[in-house]
C-alpha positions in Angstrom: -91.3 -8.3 -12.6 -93.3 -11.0 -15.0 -94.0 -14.4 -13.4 -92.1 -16.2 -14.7 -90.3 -20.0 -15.1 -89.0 -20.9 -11.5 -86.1 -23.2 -11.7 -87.1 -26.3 -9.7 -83.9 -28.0 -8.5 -85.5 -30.1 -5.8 -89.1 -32.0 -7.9 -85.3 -33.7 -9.4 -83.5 -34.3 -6.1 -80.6 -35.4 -5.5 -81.2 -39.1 -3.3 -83.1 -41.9 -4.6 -86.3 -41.3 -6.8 -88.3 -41.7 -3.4 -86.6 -38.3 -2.4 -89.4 -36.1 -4.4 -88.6 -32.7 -2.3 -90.3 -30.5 -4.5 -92.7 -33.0 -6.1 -95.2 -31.8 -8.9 -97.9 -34.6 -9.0 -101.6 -33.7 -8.0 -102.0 -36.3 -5.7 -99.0 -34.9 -3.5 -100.0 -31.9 -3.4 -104.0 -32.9 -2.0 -102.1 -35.3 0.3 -100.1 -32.4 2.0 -102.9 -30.0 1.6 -104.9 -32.8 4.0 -102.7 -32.7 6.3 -102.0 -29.0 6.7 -105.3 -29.0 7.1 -105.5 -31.2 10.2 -102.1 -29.9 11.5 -103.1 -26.1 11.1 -106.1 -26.6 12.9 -104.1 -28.3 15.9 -101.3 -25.3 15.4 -103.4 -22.6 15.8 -105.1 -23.7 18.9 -101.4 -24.6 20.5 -100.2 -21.4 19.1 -97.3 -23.2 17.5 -95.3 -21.5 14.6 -95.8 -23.0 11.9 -92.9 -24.1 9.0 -93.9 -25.3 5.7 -90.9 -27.0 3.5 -91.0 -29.6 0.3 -91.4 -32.9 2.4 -90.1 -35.8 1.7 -86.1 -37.1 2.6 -85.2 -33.6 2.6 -88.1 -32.2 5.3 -87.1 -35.3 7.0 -83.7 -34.3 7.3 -84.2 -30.8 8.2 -86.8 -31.8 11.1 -84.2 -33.7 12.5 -81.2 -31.4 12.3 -83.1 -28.5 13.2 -87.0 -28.4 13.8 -86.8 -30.8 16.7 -83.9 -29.2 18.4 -84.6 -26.5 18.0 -88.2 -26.8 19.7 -86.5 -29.3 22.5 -83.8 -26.5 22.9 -85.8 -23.4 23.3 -89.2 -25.2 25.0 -91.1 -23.8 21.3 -93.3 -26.4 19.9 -93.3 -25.9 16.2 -95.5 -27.4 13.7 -94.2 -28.9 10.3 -96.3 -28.4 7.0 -95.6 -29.3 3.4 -96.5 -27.8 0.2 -95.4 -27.9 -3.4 -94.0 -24.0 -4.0 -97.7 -22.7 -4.4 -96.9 -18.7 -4.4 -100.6 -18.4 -5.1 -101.7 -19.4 -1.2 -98.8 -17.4 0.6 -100.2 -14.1 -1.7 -103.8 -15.0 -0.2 -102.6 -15.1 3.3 -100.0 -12.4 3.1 -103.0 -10.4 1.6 -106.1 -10.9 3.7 -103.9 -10.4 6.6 -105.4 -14.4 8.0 -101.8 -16.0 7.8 -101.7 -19.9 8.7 -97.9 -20.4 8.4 -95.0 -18.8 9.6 -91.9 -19.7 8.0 -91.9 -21.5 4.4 -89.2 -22.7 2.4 -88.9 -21.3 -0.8 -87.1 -20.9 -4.1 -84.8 -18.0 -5.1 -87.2 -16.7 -7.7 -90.4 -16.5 -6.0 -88.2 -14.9 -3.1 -86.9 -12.1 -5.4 -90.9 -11.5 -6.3 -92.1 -12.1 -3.4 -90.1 -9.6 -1.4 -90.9 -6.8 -4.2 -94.7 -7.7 -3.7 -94.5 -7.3 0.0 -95.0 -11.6 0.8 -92.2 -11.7 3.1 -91.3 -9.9 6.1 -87.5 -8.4 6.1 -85.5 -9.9 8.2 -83.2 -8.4 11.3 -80.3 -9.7 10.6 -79.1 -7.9 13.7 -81.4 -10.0 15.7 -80.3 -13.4 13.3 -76.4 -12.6 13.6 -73.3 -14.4 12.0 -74.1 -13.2 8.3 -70.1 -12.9 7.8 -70.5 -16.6 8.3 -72.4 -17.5 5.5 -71.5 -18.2 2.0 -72.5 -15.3 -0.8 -76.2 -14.4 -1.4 -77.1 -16.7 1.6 -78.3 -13.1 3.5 -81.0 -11.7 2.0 -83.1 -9.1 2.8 -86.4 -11.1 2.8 -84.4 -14.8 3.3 -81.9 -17.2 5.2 -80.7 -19.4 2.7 -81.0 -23.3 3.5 -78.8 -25.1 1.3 -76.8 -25.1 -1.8 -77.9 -27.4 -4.6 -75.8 -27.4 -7.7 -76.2 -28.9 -11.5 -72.7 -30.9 -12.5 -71.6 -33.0 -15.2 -71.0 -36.2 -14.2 -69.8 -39.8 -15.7 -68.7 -43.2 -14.8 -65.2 -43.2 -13.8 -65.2 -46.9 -14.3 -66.7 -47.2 -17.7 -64.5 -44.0 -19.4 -60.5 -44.5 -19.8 -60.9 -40.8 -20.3 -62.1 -38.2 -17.7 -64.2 -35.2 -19.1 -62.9 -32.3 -17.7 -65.3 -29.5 -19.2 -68.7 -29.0 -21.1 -66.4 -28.8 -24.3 -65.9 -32.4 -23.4 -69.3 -33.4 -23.1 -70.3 -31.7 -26.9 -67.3 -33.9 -28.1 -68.8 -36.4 -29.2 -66.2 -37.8 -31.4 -63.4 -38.0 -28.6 -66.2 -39.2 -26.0 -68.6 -40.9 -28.1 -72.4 -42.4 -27.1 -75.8 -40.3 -25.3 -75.5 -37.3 -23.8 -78.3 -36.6 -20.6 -79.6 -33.0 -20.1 -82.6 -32.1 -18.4 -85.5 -30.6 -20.7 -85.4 -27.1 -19.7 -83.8 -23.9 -20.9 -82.3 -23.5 -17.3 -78.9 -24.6 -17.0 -78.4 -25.9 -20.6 -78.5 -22.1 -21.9 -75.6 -21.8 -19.4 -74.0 -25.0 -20.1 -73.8 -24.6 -24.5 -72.1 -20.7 -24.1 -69.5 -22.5 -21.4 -68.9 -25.2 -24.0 -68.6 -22.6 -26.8 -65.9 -21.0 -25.0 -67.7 -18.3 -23.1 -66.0 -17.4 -20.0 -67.7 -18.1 -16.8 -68.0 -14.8 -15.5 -68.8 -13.4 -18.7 -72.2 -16.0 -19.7 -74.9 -14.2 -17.9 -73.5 -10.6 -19.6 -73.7 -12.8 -23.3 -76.8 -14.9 -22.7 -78.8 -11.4 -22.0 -78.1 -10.6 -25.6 -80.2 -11.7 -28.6 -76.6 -12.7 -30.4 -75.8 -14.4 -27.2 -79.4 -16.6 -27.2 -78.4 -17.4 -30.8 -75.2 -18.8 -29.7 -76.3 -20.8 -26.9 -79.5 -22.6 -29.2 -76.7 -23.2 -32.1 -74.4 -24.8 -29.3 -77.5 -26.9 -28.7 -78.5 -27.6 -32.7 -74.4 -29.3 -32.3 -75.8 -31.7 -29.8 -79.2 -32.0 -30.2 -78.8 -35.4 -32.3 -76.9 -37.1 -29.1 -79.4 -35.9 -26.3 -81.4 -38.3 -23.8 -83.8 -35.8 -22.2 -84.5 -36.0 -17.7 -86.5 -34.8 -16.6 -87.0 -36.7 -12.9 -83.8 -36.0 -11.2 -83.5 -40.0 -10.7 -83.3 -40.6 -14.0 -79.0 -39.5 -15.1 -78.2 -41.7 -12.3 -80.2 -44.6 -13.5 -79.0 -44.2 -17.0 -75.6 -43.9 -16.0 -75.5 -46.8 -13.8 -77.0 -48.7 -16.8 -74.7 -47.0 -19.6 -77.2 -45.6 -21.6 -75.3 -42.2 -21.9 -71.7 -41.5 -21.7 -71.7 -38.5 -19.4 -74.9 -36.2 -18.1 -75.3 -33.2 -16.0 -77.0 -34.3 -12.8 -78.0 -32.7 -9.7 -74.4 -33.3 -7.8 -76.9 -34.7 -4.0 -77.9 -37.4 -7.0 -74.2 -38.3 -7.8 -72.9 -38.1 -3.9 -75.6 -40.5 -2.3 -75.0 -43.3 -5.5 -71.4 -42.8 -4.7 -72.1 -43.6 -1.3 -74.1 -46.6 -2.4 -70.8 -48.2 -4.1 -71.1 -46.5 -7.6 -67.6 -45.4 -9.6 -69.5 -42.2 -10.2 -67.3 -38.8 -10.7 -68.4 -35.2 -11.1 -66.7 -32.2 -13.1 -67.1 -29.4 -10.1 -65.6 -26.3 -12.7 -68.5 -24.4 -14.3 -70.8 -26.4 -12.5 -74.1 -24.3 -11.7 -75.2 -23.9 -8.1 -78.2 -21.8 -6.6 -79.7 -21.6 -3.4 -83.2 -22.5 -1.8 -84.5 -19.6 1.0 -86.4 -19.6 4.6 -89.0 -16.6 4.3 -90.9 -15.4 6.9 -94.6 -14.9 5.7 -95.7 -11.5 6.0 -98.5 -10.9 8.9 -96.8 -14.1 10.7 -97.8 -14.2 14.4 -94.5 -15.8 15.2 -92.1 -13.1 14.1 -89.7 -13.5 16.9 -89.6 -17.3 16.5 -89.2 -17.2 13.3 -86.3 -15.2 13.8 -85.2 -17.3 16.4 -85.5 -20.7 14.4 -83.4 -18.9 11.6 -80.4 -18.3 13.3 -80.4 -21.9 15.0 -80.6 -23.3 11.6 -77.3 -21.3 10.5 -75.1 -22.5 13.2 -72.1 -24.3 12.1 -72.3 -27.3 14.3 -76.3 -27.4 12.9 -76.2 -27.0 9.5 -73.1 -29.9 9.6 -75.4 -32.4 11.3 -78.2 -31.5 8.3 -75.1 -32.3 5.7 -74.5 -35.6 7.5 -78.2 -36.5 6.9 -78.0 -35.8 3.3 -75.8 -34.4 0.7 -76.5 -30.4 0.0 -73.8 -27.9 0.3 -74.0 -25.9 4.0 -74.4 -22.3 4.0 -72.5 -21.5 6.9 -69.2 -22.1 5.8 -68.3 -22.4 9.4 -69.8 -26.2 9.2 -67.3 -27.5 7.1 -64.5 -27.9 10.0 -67.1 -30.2 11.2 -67.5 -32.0 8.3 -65.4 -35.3 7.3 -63.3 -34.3 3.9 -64.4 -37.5 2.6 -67.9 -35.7 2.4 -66.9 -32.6 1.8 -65.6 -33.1 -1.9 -68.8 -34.3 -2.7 -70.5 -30.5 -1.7 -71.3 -27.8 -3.8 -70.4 -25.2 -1.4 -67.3 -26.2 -0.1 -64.3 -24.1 -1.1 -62.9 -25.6 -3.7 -66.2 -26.5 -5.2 -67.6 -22.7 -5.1 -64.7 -21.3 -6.4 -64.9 -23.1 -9.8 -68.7 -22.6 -9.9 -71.2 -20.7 -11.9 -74.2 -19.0 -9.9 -77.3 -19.1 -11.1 -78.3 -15.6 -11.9 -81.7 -15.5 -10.0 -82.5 -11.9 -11.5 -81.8 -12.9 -15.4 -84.1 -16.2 -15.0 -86.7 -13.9 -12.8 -87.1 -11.6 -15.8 -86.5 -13.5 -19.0 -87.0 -17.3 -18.3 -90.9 -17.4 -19.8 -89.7 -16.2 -23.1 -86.9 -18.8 -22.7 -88.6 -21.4 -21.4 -91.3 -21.0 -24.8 -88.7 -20.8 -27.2 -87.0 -24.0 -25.4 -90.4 -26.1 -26.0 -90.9 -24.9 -29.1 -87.1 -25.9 -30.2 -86.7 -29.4 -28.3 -90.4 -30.3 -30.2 -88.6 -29.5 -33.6 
């Protein structure tokens, strides 16, 4: 397959605009690529795994819930590194055969291409167990899923008499008057104009991979185009909701549950939302195989991945972790069940294959 555009859910994430998990800015990236470079060293010579995520709040809150357990638990020191998404340095290590990191978070995409290419090794999922546990597509065969992120629309309930209830809703801009917030990306809004239009849920993938069905989605767009406030850092729907500049947005739904938390009437339309997954991959040539293996299953325990959800908002994997959860929190989760059920999937495949040409002709449209 073509590289291609990689849907980044997390450089927009879904706390406060400190929370950059997948942040894209140069100095970031030399800052963690400093300190990999002094925690590598010290890895190697203590023969610790090592596990690379996307830093910030959300490596915070998976060291807690699970990278300090689990080395406390199982007497395995582990070592945490950060890194952007860079395929480029997992391809040199898995390569040359000198591999420097064990297990690395990673994006759906680049774990579809990266299994093909021979990055990853497969995982036993004999050895990993309780599969039947997790939701759909969590068990691959080169990645554990870590968490469910999804793309809403969402308003303020306390400023609209009116709630939205689909995307129809948010093109009607007569009935629901004012701005309109979509992020500035093919990804999602594609989706989001043939679901407006009337295209069924299950059927916008099978339309959307047809020339006709492109046309549609870009003339769904042309309809709005004149009402749209572009994002394109996750913070920035929240902010302009909280300060009325748009009517309704779509929004990364982590965004929507932690202002809720914070006090904000915020509300979310959960049917034909979009939701997609992030992976753990074990890098191929990884001296840590076992562990690795090992860390992977004590991150998909129930009673685990419910503690992570407690520390901040992403759907669990295991749906086993929502008996644990408080339904007060659960509402706000992608991946709980009533949430799932009225969802759209990304299709990881479709974006793998045609998402540079889409991505262009986005650019070049959005410039017009």
């Amino acid at each position: 397959m073509r590289h291609s555009f990689v849907p980044r859910q997390n450089s927009d994430s879904p706390l406060a605009a400190s929370f950059s998990v997948h942040s894209h800015t140069l100095c970031r990236g030399l800052l963690a690529g400093l300190a990999l470079v002094s925690t590598l060293g010290v890895a190697q010579a203590a023969d610790n795994m090592v596990v690379v995520g996307y830093g910030g709040a959300g490596q915070k809150a998976l060291s807690d819930a699970f990278f300090k357990p689990f080395a406390q638990t199982s007497g395995a020191p582990l070592t945490e590194g950060e890194y952007n998404g860079e395929m480029a340095r997992i391809k040199v290590m898995a390569d040359t055969g000198s591999v420097d990191w064990d297990l690395v978070e990673i994006e759906a995409p680049d774990l579809v291409r990266g299994c093909e290419e021979g990055l990853f090794e497969r995982l036993d999922w004999q050895r990993i167990g309780n599969a039947d546990q997790l939701i759909t597509d969590a068990a691959q065969e080169c990645g554990s899923a870590t968490m469910v992120w999804s793309v809403a629309l969402a308003y303020d309930a306390g400023k609209l008499a009116e709630a939205p209830k689909s995307w129809a809703d948010f093109w009607d801009v007569q009935h629901f008057p004012g701005k309109r917030g979509l992020r500035k990306r093919a990804v999602y809004n594609l989706e989001f104009a043939l679901l407006a239009d009337g295209v069924k849920r299950e059927d916008v993938y099978k339309v959307l991979a047809t020339p006709a069905g492109v046309e549609r989605a870009f003339a769904k767009l042309d309809q709005l185009k004149p009402h749209i406030q572009w994002w394109e850092a996750g913070a920035q729907p929240v902010q302009w909701l909280a300060a009325g500049d748009v009517t309704m947005t779509s929004v990364y739904s982590g965004r929507i549950a932690a202002a809720h938390q914070e006090g904000h009437k915020f509300a979310v339309v959960w049917p034909d939302s979009l939701y997609g997954m992030d992976y753990w991959a074990i890098i191929k040539g990884s001296k840590h195989v076992e562990r690795a293996h090992q860390l992977i299953a004590f991150i998909n325990k129930a009673e685990n991945q419910a503690d992570y959800v407690k520390r901040i908002p992403y759907g669990p994997v295991n749906q086993q972790a929502f008996d644990r959860l408080d339904p007060a929190l659960t509402g706000w989760l992608p991946s709980a069940p009533q949430n799932i059920a009225q969802a759209l999937p990304m299709d990881v495949e479709f974006w793998t294959d045609h998402g540079e040409d889409l991505e262009q002709r986005f650019n070049a449209w959005a410039a017009k």
